[in-house]
C-alpha positions in Angstrom: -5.8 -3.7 19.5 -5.9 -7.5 19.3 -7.8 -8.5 16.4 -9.9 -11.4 16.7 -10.7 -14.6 14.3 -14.2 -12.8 13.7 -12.6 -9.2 13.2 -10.0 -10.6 11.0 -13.0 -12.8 9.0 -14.8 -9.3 8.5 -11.8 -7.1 7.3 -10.9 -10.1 4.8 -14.4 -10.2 3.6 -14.3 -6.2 3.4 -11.1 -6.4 0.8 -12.8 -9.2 -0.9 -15.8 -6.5 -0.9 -13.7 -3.9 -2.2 -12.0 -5.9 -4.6 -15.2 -7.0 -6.4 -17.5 -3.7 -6.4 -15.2 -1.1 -5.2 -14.7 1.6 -2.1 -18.3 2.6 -2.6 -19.3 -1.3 -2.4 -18.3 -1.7 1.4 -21.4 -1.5 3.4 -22.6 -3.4 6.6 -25.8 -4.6 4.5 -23.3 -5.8 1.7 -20.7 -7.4 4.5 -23.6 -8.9 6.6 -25.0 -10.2 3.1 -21.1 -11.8 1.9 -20.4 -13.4 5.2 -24.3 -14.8 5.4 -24.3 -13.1 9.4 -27.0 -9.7 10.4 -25.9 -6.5 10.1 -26.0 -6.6 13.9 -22.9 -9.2 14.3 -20.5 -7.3 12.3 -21.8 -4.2 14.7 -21.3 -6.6 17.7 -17.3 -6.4 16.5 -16.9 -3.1 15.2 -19.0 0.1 15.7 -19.4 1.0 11.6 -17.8 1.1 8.4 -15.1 4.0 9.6 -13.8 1.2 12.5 -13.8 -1.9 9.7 -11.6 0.8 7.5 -9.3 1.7 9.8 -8.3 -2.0 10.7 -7.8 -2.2 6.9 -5.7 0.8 6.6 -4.1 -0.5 10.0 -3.6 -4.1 8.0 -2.3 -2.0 5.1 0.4 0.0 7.0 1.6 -3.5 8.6 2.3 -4.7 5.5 4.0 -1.9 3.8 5.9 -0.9 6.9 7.0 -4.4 7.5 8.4 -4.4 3.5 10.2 -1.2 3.8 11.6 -2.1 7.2 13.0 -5.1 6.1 14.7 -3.4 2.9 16.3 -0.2 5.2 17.8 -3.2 7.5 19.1 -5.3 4.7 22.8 -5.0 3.7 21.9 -4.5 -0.1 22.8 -1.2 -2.0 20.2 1.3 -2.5 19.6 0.3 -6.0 18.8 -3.5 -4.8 16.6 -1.7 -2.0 14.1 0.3 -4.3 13.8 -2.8 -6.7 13.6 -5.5 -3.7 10.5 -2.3 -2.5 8.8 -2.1 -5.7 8.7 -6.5 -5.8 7.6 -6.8 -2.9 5.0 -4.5 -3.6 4.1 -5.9 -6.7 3.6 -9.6 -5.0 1.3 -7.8 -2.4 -0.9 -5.9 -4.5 -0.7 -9.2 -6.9 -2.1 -11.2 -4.2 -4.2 -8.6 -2.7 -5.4 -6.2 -5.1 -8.5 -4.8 -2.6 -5.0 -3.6 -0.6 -4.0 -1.5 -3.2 -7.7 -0.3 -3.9 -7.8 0.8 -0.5 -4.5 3.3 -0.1 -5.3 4.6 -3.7 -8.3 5.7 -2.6 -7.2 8.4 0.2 -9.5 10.9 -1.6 -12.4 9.0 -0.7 -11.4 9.1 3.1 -11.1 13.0 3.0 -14.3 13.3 4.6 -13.1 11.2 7.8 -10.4 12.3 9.9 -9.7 9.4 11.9 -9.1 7.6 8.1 -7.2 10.7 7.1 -4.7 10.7 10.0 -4.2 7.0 9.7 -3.8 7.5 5.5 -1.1 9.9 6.3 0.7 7.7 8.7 1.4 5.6 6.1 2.5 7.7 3.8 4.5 9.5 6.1 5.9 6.1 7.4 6.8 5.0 3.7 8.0 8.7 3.1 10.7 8.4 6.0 11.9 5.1 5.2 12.3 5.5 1.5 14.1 9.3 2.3 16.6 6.9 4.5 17.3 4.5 1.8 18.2 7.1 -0.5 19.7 9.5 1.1 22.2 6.5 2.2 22.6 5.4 -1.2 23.9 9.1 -2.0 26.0 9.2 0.8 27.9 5.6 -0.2 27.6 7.3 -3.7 25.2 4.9 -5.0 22.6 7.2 -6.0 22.8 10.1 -8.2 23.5 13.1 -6.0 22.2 16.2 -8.3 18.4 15.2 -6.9 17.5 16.2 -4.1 16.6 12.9 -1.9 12.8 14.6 -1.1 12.2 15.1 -4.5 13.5 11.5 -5.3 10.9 10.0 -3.1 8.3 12.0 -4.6 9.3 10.4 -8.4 9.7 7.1 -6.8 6.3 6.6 -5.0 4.2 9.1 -7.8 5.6 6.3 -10.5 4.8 3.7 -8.4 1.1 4.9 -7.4 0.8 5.5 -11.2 1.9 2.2 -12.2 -0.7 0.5 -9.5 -3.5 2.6 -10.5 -3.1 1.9 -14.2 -3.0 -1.8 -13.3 -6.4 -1.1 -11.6 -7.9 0.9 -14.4 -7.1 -2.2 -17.0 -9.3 -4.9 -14.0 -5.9 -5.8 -13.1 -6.0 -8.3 -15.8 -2.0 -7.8 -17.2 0.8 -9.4 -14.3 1.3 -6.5 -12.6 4.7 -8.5 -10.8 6.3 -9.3 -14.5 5.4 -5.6 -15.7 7.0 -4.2 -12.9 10.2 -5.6 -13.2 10.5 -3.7 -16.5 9.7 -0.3 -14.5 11.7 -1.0 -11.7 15.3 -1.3 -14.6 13.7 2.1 -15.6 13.5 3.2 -12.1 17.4 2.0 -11.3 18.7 3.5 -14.6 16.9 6.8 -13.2 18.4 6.8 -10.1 21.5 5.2 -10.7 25.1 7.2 -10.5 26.4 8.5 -13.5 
């Protein structure tokens, strides 16, 4: 679907939504009320709230695929993959922080399945890419090889949810890019070959 300059004016006002008063603070009355239009405009674009969330999650899984692309292509070790991942997502949620509000929130979408099935194509999208990284970095022994590469990409994504919700529990007040670089040496001194 081709977004247009009013769709993509709505989902940015939605994060900026999100980012101020939370999941629970996206409504139409709230959007309508931020972008100074009637509730019937943003309807006149998108059908409800579920449609407005799924071209964020859409937006979201973009991003994040485009990142982790970008790192399985590259010709850096492993190592230099997972740290150029956990950067880039650091600059990302930095800039965005309604982003990372949004895929943190999966429980919320539990209760949709159309937001449930896209929330797990991302995951599963992240999942794959990050498996491939490391299970390379093993084979080139890179990586440690006495973890299996599944349960590596469970430590490396649960630390780096963590990390990001943390961040969002202190108002994301502290630089979340500078106090990531010193989890990411934690993360490389974890992973790294003995």
């Amino acid at each position: 679907m081709t977004i247009t300059s009013r769709q993509n004016q709505i989902i940015t006002s939605a994060l900026e939504l999100i980012n101020d008063k939370g999941i629970q603070g996206l409504t139409i009355k709230n959007l309508a009320r931020k972008l100074n239009i009637t509730e019937p405009a943003i309807y006149r674009h998108f059908a409800n709230k579920i449609e407005i969330l799924v071209e964020l999650l859409h937006l979201l899984q973009s991003n994040t695929s485009s990142i982790f692309e970008s790192e399985v292509n590259s010709g850096l070790s492993a190592l230099q993959k997972v740290e150029q991942l956990f950067e880039k997502h650091f600059r990302l949620f930095s800039q965005n922080p309604s982003l990372a509000a949004v895929v943190f929130s999966e429980e919320l979408f539990r209760n949709e399945e159309v937001l449930t099935v896209k929330i797990a194509e991302v995951i599963e999208s992240n999942r794959q890419l990050l498996f491939a990284i490391l299970k390379e970095g093993q084979e080139k022994n890179e990586i440690r090889n006495d973890i299996l590469p599944e349960h590596l990409v469970i430590i490396i994504l649960g630390t780096l949810r963590l990390f990001v919700k943390k961040w969002q529990f202190e108002g994301c007040k502290t630089n979340i890019c500078e106090e990531g670089e010193k989890l990411i040496h934690s993360i490389k001194l974890l992973l790294a070959k003995q």
